[in-house]
C-alpha positions in Angstrom: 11.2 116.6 173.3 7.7 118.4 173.1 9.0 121.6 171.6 11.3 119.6 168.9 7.8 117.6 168.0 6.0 121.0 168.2 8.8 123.0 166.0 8.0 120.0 163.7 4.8 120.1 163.3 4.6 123.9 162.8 7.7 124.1 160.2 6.0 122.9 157.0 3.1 125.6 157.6 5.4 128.6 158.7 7.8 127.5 155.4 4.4 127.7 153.4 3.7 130.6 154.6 7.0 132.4 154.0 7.0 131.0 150.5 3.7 132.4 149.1 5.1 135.8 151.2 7.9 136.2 149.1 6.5 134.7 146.5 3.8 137.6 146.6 6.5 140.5 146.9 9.2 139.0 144.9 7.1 137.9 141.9 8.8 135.8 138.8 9.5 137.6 135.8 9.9 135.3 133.1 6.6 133.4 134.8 5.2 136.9 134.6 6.3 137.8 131.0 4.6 134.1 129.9 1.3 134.7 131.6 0.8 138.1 129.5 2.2 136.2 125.8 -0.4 134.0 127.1 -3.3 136.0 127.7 -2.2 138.2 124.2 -1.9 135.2 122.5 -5.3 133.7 123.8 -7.0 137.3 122.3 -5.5 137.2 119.3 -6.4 133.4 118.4 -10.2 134.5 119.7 -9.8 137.4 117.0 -8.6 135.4 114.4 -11.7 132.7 115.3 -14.1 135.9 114.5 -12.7 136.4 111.8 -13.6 133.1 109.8 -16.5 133.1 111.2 -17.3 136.5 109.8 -15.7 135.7 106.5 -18.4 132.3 106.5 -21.5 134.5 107.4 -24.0 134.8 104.4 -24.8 138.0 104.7 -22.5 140.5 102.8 -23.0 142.9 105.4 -21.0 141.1 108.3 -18.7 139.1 105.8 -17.9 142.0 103.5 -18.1 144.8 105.1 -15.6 145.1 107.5 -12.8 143.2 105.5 -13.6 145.8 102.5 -13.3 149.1 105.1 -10.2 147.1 106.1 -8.5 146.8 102.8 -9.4 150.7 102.2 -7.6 151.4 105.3 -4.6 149.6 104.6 -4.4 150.5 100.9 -4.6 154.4 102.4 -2.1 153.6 104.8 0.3 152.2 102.0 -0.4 154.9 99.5 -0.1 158.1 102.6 3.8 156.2 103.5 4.7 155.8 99.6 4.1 159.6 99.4 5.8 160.3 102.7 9.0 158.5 101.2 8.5 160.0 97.6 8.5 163.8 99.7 11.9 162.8 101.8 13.8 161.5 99.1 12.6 164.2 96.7 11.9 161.8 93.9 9.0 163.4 92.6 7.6 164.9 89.6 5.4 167.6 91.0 5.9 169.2 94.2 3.9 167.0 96.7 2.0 169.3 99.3 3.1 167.5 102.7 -0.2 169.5 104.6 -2.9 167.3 102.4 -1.3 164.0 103.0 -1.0 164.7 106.9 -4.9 165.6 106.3 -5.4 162.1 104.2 -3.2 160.6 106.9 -5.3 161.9 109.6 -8.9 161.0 107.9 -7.2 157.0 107.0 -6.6 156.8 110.8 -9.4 158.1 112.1 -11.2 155.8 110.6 -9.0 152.9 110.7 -8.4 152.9 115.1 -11.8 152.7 116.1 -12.8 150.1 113.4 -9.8 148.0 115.2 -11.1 149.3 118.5 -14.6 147.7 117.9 -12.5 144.7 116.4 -10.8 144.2 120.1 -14.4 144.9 121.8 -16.2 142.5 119.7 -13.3 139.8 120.7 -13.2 140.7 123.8 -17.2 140.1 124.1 -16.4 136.5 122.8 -14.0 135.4 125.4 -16.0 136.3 128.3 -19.6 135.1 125.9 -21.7 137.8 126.1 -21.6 138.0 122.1 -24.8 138.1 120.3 -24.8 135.6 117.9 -27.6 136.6 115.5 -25.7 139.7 113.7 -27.5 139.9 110.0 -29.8 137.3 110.5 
């Protein structure tokens, strides 16, 4: 009788315990997989949130900026791949030299990573709010 009451009582803490065990070493995938589309989603509404406010800032220097080096990048990017499939199909007029858009590919990316590296910092600073908040003012 006293060891039935004492198995009892000590089940529910020694099932606990087993659970979060094996919960611990056997973690859930899927619950995984939703936690990181969370967190990714999470960053890229934060990034999309500085965005309009950069694009509502007065100054042409935070609103402009960034969106025009942007739009140089991505017309660079376009124009480098048009030449690469103009060179692999051979459709061209004039021979296209292949080393000066791998140096024009080179210069477009360059410049284009870290300008989407400082765009992941800069969220990044807003999510945990240690953003300044007086940028061109």
């Amino acid at each position: 009788m006293i060891l039935g009451a004492l198995a009892s009582a000590l089940a529910p803490g020694v099932v606990d315990a087993v659970n979060k065990w094996v919960d611990h070493k056997f973690p859930d995938v899927e619950e995984t997989k939703r936690k990181e589309l969370a967190a990714e989603l999470q960053v890229q509404l934060a990034q999309l949130q500085v965005n309009a406010n950069a694009a509502q800032h007065p100054s042409m220097f935070v609103a402009g900026a960034r969106s025009f080096i942007l739009w140089v990048c991505g017309c660079g990017i376009a124009a480098i791949c048009l030449l690469f499939v103009i060179d692999a199909f051979d459709i061209a007029f004039m021979p296209i030299d292949s080393d000066a858009v791998d140096r024009g590919q080179d210069f477009i990316l360059s410049l284009a990573i870290p300008l989407l590296g400082l765009g992941s910092m800069r969220t990044y600073e807003k999510i945990k709010g240690v953003a300044r908040h007086n940028l061109g003012r």
